[in-house]
N, C-alpha and C positions, 0 to 999 in steps of 0.2 A: 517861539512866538512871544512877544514879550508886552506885557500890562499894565498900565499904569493908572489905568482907568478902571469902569468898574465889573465887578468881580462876580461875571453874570451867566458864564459858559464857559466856550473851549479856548485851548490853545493859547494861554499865555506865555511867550517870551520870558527869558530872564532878563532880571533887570541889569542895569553897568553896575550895582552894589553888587552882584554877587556872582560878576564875573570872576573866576579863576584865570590860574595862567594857560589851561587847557584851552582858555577860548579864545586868548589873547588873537588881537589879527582878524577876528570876526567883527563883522559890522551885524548889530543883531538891530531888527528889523521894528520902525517904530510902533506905538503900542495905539492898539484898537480904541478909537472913542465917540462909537456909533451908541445912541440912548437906549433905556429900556427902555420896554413898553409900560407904560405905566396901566393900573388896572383906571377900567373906565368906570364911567356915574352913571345915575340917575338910570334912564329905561336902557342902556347900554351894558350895566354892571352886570357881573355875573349873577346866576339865578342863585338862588340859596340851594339849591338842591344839583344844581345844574353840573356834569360830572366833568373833572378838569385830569390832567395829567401830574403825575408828580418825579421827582425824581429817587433812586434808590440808593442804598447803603450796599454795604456786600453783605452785611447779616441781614437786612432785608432781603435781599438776591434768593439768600442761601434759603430763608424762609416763605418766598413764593409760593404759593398756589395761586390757580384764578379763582375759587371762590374767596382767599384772604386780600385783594387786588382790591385795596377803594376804586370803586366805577370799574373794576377790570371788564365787566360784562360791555358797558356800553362804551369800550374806548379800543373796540376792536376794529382792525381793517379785514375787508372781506374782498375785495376787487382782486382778483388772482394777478400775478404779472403778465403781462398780454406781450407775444412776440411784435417783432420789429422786423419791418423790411428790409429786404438784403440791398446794398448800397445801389444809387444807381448816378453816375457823375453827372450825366448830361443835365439831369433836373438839377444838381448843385449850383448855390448861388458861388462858388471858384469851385468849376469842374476840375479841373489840376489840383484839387485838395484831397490828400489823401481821407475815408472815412474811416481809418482806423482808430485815428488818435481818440483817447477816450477823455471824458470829462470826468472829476468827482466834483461836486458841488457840495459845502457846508455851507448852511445858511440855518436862521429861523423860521419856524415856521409860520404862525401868523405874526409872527414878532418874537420878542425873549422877554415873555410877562415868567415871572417867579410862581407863581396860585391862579393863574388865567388863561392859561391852554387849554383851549377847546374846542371841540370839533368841528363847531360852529357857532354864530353868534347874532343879534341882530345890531350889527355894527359894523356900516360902509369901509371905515377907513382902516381895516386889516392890512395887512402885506400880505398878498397874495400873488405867490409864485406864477410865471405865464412863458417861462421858457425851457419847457419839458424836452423841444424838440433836440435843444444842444449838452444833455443832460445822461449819464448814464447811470449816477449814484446821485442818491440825494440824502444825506446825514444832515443831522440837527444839532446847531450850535446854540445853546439854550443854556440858562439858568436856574434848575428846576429844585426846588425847596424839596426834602424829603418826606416822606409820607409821614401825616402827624403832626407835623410843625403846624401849630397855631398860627391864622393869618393874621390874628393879632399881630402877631412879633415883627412883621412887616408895615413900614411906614414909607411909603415911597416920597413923601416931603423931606424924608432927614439924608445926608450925605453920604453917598455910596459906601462907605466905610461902616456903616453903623449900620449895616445887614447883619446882625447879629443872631443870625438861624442857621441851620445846617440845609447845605444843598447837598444831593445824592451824587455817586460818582457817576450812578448810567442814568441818562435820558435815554427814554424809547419815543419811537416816532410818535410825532399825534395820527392817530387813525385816517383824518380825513384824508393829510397828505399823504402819506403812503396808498390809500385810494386812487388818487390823482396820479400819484409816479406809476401805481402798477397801469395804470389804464392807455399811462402812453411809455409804457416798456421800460419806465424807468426803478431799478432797483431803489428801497430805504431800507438805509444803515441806522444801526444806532450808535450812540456815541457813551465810551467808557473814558475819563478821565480825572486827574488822579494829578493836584497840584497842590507844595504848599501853602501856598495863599488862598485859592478857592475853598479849595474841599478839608483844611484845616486839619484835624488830627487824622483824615481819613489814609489810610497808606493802600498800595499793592496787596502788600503783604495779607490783607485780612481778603484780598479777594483771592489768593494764592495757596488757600488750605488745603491740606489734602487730608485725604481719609485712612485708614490703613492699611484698602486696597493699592494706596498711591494715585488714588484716580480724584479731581476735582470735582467735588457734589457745586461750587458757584456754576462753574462751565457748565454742569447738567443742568442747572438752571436757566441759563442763560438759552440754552437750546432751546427748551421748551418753553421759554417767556415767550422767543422770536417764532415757535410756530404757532402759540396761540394768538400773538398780538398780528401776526402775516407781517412779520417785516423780512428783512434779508440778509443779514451781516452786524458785522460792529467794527467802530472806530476806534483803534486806541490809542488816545492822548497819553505817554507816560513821562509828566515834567516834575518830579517829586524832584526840586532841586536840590535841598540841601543836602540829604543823603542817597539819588538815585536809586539802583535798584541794585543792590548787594549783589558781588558776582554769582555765589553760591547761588541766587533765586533765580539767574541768568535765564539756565534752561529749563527752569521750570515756567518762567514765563511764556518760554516758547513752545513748551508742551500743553501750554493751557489754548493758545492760540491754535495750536495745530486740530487740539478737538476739536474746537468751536469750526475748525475748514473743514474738516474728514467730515463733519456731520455737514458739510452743503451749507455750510452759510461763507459770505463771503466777508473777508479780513482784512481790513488795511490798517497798517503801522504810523506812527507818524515819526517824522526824523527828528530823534531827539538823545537817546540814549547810545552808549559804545556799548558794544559789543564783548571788550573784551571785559572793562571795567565797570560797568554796569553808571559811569556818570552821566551827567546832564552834558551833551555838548552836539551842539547843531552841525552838521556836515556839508548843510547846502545842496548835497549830491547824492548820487547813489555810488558808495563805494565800500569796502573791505569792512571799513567800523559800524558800519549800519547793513549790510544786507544780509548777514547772516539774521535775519529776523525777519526776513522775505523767504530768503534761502538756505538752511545752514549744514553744514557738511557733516553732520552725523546724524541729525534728525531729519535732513530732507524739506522738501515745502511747509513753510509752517504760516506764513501770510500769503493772500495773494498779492499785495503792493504797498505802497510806501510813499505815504505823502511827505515829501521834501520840503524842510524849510527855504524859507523865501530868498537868501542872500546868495544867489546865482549870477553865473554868468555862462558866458555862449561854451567855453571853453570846461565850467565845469558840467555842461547840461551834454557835452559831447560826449565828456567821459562818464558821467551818469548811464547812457545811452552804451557803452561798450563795455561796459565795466557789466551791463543786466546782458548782453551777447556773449560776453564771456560765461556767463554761468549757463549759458543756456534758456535765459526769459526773454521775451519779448519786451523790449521796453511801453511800448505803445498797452501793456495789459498791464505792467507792474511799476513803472516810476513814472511819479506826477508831480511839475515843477509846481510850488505851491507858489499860492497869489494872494493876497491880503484884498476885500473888496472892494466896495463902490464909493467910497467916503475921498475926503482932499481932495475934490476934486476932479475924483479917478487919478490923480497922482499924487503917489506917497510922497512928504514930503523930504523926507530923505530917499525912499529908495524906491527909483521909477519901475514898475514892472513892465519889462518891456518883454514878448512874447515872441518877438523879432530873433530872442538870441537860444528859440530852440529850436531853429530852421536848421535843416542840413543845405547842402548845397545846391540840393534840389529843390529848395524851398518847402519841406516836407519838415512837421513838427517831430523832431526825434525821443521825444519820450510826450506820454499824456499831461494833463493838466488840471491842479487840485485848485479852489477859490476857498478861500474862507471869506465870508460876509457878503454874498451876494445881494441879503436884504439893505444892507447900508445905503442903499439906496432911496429905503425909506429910514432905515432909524436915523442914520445920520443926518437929514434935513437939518432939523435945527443946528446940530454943531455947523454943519456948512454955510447957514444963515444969520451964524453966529452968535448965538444965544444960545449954549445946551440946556439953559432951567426951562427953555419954552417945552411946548410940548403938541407943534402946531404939526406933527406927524401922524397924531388921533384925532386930528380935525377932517374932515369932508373936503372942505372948501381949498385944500392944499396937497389933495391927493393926486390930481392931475398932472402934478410933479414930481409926483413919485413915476409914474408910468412914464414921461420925458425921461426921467434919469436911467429908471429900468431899460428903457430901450435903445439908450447910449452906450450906457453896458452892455450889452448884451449885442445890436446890433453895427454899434460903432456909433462914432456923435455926428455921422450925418440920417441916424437911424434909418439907415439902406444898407442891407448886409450883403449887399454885391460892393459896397464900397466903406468896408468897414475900417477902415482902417484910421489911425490919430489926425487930425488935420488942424489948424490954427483958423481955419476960415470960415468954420460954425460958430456960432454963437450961441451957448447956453448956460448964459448968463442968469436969464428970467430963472432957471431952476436949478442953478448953484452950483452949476457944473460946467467943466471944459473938456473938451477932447484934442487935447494937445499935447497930453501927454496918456494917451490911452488908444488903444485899438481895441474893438471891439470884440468879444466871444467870439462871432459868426467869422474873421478873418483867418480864425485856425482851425475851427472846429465846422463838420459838416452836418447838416440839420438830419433829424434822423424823423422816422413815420409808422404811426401803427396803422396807417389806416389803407385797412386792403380787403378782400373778397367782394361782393357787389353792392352793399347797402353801405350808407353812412350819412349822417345827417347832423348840423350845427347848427346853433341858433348865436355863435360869437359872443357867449356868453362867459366870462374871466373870472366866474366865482364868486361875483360878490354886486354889489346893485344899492342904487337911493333908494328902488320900487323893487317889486315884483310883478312882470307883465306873465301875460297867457292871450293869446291869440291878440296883443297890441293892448290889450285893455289892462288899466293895473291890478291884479287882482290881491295885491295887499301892502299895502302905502310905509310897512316898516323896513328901513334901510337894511341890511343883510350882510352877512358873509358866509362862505360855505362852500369850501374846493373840492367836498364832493362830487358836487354838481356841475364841476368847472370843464366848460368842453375843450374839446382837444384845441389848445391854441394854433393860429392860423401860425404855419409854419416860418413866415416870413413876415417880418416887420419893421419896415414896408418893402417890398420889391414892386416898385412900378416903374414900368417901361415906358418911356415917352421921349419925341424929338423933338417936343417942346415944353410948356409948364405944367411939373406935375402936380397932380391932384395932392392935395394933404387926406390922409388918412386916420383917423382916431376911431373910438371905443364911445360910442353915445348911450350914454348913462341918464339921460332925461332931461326936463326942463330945469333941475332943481341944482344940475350939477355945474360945477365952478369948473371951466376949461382954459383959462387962461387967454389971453391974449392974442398967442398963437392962433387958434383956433378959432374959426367963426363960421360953425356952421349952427344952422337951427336944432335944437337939442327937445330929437321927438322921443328918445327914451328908446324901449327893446318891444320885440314882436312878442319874444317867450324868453323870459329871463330876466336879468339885471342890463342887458346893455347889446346894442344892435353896431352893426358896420356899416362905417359911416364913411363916404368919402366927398369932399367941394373944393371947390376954387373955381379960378378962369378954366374951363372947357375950351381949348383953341386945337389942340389936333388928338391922338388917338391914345390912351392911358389902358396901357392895361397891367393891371393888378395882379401878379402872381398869390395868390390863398394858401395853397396844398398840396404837399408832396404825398404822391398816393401811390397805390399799388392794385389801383380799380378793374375789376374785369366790366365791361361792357356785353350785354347778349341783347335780346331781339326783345325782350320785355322791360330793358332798361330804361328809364326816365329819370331827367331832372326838375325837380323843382323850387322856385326859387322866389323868394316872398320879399316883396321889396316895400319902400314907402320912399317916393319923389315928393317933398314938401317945395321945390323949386318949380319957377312959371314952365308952363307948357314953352318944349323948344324942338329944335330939326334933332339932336341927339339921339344916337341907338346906344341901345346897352347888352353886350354880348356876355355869353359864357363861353371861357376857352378853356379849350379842353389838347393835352400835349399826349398825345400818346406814344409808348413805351417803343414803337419799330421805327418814329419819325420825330425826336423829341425836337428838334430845330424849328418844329411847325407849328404854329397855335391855330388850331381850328376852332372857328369861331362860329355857334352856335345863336340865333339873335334872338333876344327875350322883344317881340310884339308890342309895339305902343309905348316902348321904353321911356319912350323921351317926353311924355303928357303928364303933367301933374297929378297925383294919386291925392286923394282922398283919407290918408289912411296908408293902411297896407293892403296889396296886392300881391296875390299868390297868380303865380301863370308858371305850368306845365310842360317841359318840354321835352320831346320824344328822343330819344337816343338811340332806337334802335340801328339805323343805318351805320352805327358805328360797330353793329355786335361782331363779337372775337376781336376785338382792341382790346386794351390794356391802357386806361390811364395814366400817367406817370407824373401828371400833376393839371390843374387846373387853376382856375381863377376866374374873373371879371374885366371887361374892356368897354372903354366910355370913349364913345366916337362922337364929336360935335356936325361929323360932317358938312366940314369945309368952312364951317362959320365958328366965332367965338363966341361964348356962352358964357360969361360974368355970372356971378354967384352961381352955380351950379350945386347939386346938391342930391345924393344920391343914399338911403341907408336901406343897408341889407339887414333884412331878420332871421330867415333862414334859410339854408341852403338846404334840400335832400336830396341825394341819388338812390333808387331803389330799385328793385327787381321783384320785388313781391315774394322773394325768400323767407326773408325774415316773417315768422309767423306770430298776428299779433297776442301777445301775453294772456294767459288765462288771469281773472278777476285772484287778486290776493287772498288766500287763506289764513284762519287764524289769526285774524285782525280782533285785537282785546286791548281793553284796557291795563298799564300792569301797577302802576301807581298813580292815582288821583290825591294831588298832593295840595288838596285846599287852600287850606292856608296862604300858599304862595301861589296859588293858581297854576303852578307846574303840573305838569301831565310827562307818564313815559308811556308809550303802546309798542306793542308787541306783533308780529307778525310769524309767518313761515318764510322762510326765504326761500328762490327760483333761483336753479343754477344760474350763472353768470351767461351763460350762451344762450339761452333764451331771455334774459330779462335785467338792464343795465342800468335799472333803478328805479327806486319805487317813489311816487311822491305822493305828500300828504298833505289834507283840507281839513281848515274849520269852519263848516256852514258854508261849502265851497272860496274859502277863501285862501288861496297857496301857506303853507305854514313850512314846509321846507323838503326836501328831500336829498334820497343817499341809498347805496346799493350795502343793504341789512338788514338784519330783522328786529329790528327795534330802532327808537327813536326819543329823542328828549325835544318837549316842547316847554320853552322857557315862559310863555304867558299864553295860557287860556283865555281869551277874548269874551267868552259867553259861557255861563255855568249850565246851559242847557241845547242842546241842538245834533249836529250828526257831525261824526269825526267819517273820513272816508279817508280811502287810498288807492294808489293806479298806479300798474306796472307799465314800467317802458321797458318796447323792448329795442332792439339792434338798427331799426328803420326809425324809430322816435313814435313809432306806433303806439299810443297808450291801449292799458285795456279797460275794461268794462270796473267802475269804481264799487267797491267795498264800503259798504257804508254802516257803520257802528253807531244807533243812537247811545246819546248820556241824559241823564237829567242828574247833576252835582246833588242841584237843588231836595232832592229828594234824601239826602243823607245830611252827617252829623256836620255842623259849620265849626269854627272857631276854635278848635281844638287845641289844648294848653294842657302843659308837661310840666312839673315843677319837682323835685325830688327834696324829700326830708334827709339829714344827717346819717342816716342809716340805711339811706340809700333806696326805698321805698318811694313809688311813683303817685303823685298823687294827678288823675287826669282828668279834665271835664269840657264840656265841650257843649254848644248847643242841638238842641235836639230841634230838626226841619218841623214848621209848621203843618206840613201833612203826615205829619209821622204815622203808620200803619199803627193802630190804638192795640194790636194782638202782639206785636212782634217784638224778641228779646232783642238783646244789645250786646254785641259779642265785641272783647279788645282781644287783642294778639301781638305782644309783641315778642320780634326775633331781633338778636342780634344779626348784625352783618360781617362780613368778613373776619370770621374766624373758622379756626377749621373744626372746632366743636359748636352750632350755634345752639343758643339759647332761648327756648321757646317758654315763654307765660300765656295763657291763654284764661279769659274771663267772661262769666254769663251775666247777663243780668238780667233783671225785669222790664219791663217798658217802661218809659217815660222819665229814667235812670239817666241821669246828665252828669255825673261825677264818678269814678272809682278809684281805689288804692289797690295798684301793685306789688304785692310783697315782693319778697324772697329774690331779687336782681342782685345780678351782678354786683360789682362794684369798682369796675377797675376800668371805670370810660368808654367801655364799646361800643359801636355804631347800636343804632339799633332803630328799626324799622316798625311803627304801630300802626296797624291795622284796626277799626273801627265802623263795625257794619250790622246796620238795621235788616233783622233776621234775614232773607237769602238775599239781598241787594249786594250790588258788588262794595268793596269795601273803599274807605278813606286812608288816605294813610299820611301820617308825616315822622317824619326821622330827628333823629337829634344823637344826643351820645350820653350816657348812661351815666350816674352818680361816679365820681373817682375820688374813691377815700383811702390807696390802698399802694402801696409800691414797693417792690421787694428790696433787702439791701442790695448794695456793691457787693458780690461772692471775693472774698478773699482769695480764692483761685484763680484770681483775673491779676492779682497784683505780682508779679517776680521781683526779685531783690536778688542783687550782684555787685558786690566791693562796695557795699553799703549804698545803692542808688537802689532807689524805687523805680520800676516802671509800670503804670498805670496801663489795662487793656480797656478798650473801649466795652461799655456794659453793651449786655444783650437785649436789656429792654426796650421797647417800642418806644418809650413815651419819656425815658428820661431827658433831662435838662440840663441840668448843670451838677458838681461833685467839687464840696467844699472838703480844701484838707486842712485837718486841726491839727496843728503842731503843740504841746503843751496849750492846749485850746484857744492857740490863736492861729487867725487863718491865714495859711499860704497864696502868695497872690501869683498869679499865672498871666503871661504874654499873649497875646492874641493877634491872627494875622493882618495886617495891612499898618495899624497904627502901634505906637508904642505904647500904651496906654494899659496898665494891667491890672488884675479885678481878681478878689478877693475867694475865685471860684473859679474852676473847670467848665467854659462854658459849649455845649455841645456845637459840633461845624464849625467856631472860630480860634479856638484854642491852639495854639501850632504843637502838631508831633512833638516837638522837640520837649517841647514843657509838661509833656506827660510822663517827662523821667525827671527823678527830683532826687537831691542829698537831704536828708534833713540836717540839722545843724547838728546835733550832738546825738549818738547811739545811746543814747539813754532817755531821748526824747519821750514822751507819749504821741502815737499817731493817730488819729481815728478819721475816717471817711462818712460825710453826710451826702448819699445823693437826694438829689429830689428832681420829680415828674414836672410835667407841664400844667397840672391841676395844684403845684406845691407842697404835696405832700413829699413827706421827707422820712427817711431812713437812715440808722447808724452801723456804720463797721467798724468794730475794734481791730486797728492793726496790731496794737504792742503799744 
């Protein structure tokens, strides 16, 4: 996969500079130039406190705990992986489509921000994912700065090149999303990757150590990173191209990979390296030089598949396909033809991906199918609008176009996945895209369903919102995002049946929202959530709407119900619920919602009995708009929620353990804390300030990025399986009654001095206790101070000194405490060990130091400085700088053996240290 842009995630391409003659005859695929995300402003930016993701080193890796994990506690996923139903063709939108074929998807998660991953945000214009159903991996294609790096050193005005920080080689999932994938059966991978240009002096090799039992302490990390974070697998990117991977390390790489599968996590390869020479060279296919890293004949299974690079064709995708029969794999589980994303248009402009040349002759996909950039749909707007300095993909007013283009992808560019396939006769122009050179996901892949036993219930909500409604009323006016919360997308979009004009269908997000053109229906906003199902146009004969591929049992207490709002004039229209059941799927039995066709007021819930259906078996449903017999101009129909129930699902007992865990003043941030309900009785908890929605997520804890009011009642309510909440939890605060203003300042010697104001009602008896603990270290560091009343200042001694997080606690005798965080005085950094440095036929080679916090390593030659290359530009600097420095440059001749050498590194605080080489 090759790069030329910027330097932000996975899977870089080599460039034509540094083709060999091994690759001679390849056409290598052109390079990715979807934008970052850039971080947002004003009430959008991140909270100061607010916990984000970062990426790792292998000495990081190696030094994992979750208590050393900045934010580890609050960046966990908890939604277990939820089974899927077993296939069933007849509900398929191409029932002759095999559903074996399996997907891997790479994408971003809310985007590929560097210091701005996070779980959620109060910010509309996310990228957020809404096609779980054609999806069975979902890995992360990200950028993520390593743990530590000052976000100073990030300037997103200055030109891609001039990222001059270190990014880590693993990204792990952001929590929400792997919430989201396990909830609709879909596996998250993370992603390990390993290039010279991104990840700079970083190699293999330091993630390849071993111990002296011969066994990999990284790999045992890596185990228990993914069962504490709940994700499932890892990706390995390996394009280290100048030097590949040494033969000798060959099978050691495939030993590391085989651990990570024997312990249950799942492994995919990417096609990049031979096999027998350990070089850089793409195969396009699955054959002899790459699969022994799937496969290999003396160690046995050691990945379960193999993303293939993109330079295919029908003839290699056959032999890919017989070449995994020869060995005895299934191709459909182990090779996946890779796809470059949603950007040019959907057509690359060298190399069309056409999906067409992995049909066998039965029109059946002969191996599975891997995507990189499926977000490109949004980041690359502007490149497609032509302007990449714009940045109109984190505006509101331009997201409507992002979901056009998502569903061109994804469904084909007449966004109807019963006819998904390339056509010239769409026009999708208004949103910067063609379908002339693309066929859609839905033409290969068959939609898949978690949703089966008798309850279930949706309010069409995509994760993200202008408002936040509750029972149609807004109950909190800031725009949002948050895939936690995101319900199972409607399986199909659109599939409506009509013999004459069909209805348009979109996502109604409120009055405030920009729909384009396209679109003209009245934007009444959601019942419960960020956004309601909307369907209008001319009404002239019978529409119905395919929703959901289901796997419902029906009994004698079963009921639907279905919450609508008709903002269109009273007319002759009925509006049905069809229901296809599993022994007669050709049928839609049509079920009629009373009064359908009368102008609502609002929203309207009506009740509908099911029983005459009990011992059926749903196998999918939807909605059907019948004008009966007349045409109905503007028509206009939005659904808020749909439930089936049965009265099984038992409603949630009231949350326990509902506390405050830090009241972070200062910045009005708040985290609370709960007990968590197994997942089978209780699918997530949401939270109020002063009954006003603040967000929710299936955990036990929460970060609330702005407190509204310093005094009033936090509550919280369990949902359970039916959308049944329970009885609220209600925790008064009064802020106001504790210390305001609280300020940290540290003397030369590293001594805190902190003062703060003392509340107006301050109890006239009670002492004044500080506490501060470092955080993430695996020995923390407790201070603890008394004072007298009425005491608005003190000096901490005897701290630290070497930068660590550190947590203060400040509380008026037993009241709960204040707290705000910062990081400790750093006056102190050890040298570069001499032990790091080997010498061979007079060349130096530098190892990468084990410190947390170093920065840069100036080398003095007779005390002048050695200047060092760095990746992407030719431009070179008087210093070893950490992440951009290339491998290569970390080995050095001096000029004459008689030289003086000495090593100065220094931290991120500046401070500096000396080693005498000689």
């Amino acid at each position: 996969m090759t790069r030329k842009h910027k330097p932000k995630g996975l899977i870089p391409k080599v460039t034509a500079m540094v083709l060999t003659s091994a690759l001679l005859g390849q056409v290598i695929a052109s390079s990715v130039s979807a934008g970052d995300t850039l971080p947002y402003t004003g009430d959008s930016a991140k909270g100061v406190n607010q916990p984000y993701q970062h990426g790792y080193t292998a000495a990081q890796i190696l030094n994992w705990t979750p208590e050393s994990d900045i934010h580890g506690d609050l960046l966990r996923a908890h939604v277990p992986l939820q089974p899927r139903n077993d296939a069933f063709a007849a509900t398929q939108a191409y029932p002759e489509l095999s559903p074996d074929t399996q997907l891997f998807t790479m994408s971003g998660d809310y985007g590929n921000s560097f210091f701005d991953s996070t779980p959620y945000t109060n910010e509309f214009s996310e990228y957020l994912f809404n096609y779980w159903q054609y999806t069975d991996y979902y890995s992360y294609w990200h950028g993520m700065a390593s743990a530590g790096v000052p976000e100073e050193l990030y300037d997103p005005n200055k030109e891609w090149t001039e990222k001059y920080f270190e990014f880590g080689i693993l990204n792990i999932p952001n929590p929400a999303y792997t919430n989201a994938a396990h909830k609709n059966g879909v596996r998250s991978i993370a992603n390990i990757f390993f290039s010279d240009n991104d990840r700079g002096p970083q190699t293999y090799k330091q993630m390849l150590v071993q111990d002296e039992q011969g066994n990999f302490p990284v790999a045992a990390k890596l185990v228990e990173m993914a069962k504490y974070y709940n994700y499932d697998g890892y990706f390995f990117n390996q394009e280290e191209v100048a030097k590949g991977v040494a033969p000798e390390d060959i099978a050691s790489y495939k030993k590391f990979m085989k651990y990570l599968r024997d312990e249950g996590l799942y492994v995919q390869w990417y096609d990049s390296t031979i096999n027998t020479t350990g070089k850089i060279q793409y195969q396009n296919q699955f054959n002899g030089l790459n699969s022994p890293f799937v496969q290999d004949s003396a160690l046995g299974r050691v990945s379960d598949s193999i993303f293939l690079n993109y330079v295919w064709n029908h003839d290699m995708l056959r032999d890919s396909r017989d070449h995994a029969l020869g060995l005895g794999l299934d191709p459909l589980e182990t090779v996946f033809a890779g796809i470059e994303g949603g950007n040019d248009q959907f057509g690359r402009w060298k190399q069309l991906y056409d999906l067409r040349n992995n049909l066998d002759e039965n029109g059946q996909p002969m191996n599975s199918i891997a995507t990189l950039g499926a977000d490109f749909t949004h980041n690359a707007l502007d490149e497609e609008m032509g302007d990449g300095s714009t940045n109109h993909r984190a505006e509101d007013k331009y997201q409507w176009m992002t979901f056009v283009r998502d569903r061109a992808w994804w469904s084909g560019p007449n966004q109807d996945p019963t006819n998904a396939r390339r056509t010239t006769s769409v026009d999708l122009s208004d949103v910067y895209a063609s379908g002339a050179k693309w066929d859609g996901i839905a033409a290969y892949l068959t939609e898949r369903s978690v949703i089966h036993g008798s309850n279930f219930v949706t309010n069409f909500n995509t994760g993200h919102g202008l408002k936040y409604y509750e029972g149609g009323i807004v109950s909190n006016a800031t725009e949002w995002s948050n895939i936690n919360i995101q319900d199972i997308p409607v399986t199909w979009q659109w599939w409506m049946d009509s013999q004459g004009d069909k209805l348009t269908v979109d996502f109604d997000y409120g009055p405030t929202y920009e729909k384009g053109a396209r679109y003209t229906y009245d934007s009444v906003g959601a019942f419960t959530g960020g956004s309601s199902l909307v369907v209008n146009g001319s009404l002239n004969t019978d529409n119905f709407l395919r929703l959901y591929k289901t796997d419902l049992s029906i009994n004698a207490q079963s009921k639907l119900e279905l919450t609508y709002n008709k903002p269109s004039v009273n007319d002759a229209s009925s509006m049905y619920v069809g229901l296809i059941f599993e022994d007669e799927p050709t049928k839609v039995v049509k079920v009629k919602v009373p009064d359908s066709g009368q102008h609502t007021a609002g929203w309207k819930t009506t009740s509908l009995d099911l029983s005459a259906y009990q011992g059926k078996t749903v196998a999918a449903f939807g909605l059907s708009f019948n004008p009966n017999g007349t045409t109905i101009e503007k028509y206009q129909m939005n659904i808020g929620e749909i439930r089936i129930s049965d009265g099984s699902a038992a409603k949630p007992n009231a949350p326990t353990g509902f506390h405050i865990a830090k009241a972070l003043t200062n910045t009005d941030e708040l985290v609370v804390e709960w007990d968590i309900e197994d997942y089978s009785k209780v699918k997530q908890y949401n939270l109020y300030e002063n009954g006003a929605y603040v967000g929710g997520v299936y955990d036990s804890t929460f970060y609330i990025k702005s407190l509204k009011h310093p005094a009033g009642e936090l509550s919280i309510r369990a949902v359970g399986a039916d959308g049944t909440e329970s009885e609220a939890t209600v925790l008064s605060y009064d802020l106001n009654a504790a210390v305001q203003d609280i300020d940290v300042k540290f003397k030369n010697n590293g001594d805190a001095i902190v003062s703060w104001k003392n509340p107006k009602k301050n109890p006239s008896k009670e002492t004044i206790q500080l506490t501060l603990q470092t955080e993430y270290t695996k020995e923390p560091f407790t201070k603890t101070l008394q004072l007298k009343k009425g005491k608005q200042s003190a000096i901490l001694t005897g701290l630290p000194t070497n930068g660590e997080h550190y947590v203060l606690d400040i509380a008026i005798g037993k009241q709960n405490p204040v707290t705000t965080t910062g990081q400790l005085a750093d006056t102190q950094i050890t040298p570069y060990a001499k032990e790091k440095v080997t010498v061979k036929d007079g060349k130096y080679t530098l190892a990468l130091p084990d410190l947390e916090d170093w920065y840069k390593i100036y080398v003095y030659e007779n005390e002048v400085a050695r200047e060092f290359g760095v990746t992407y530009v030719s431009q070179k600097f008087p210093y070893i700088i950490r992440g951009r420095t290339k491998l290569s440059e970390m080995t050095f001749t001096p000029a004459s053996s008689t030289s003086s050498l000495k090593l100065v590194i220094e931290d991120y605080a500046g401070n500096k240290a000396t080693t005498i080489l000689r």
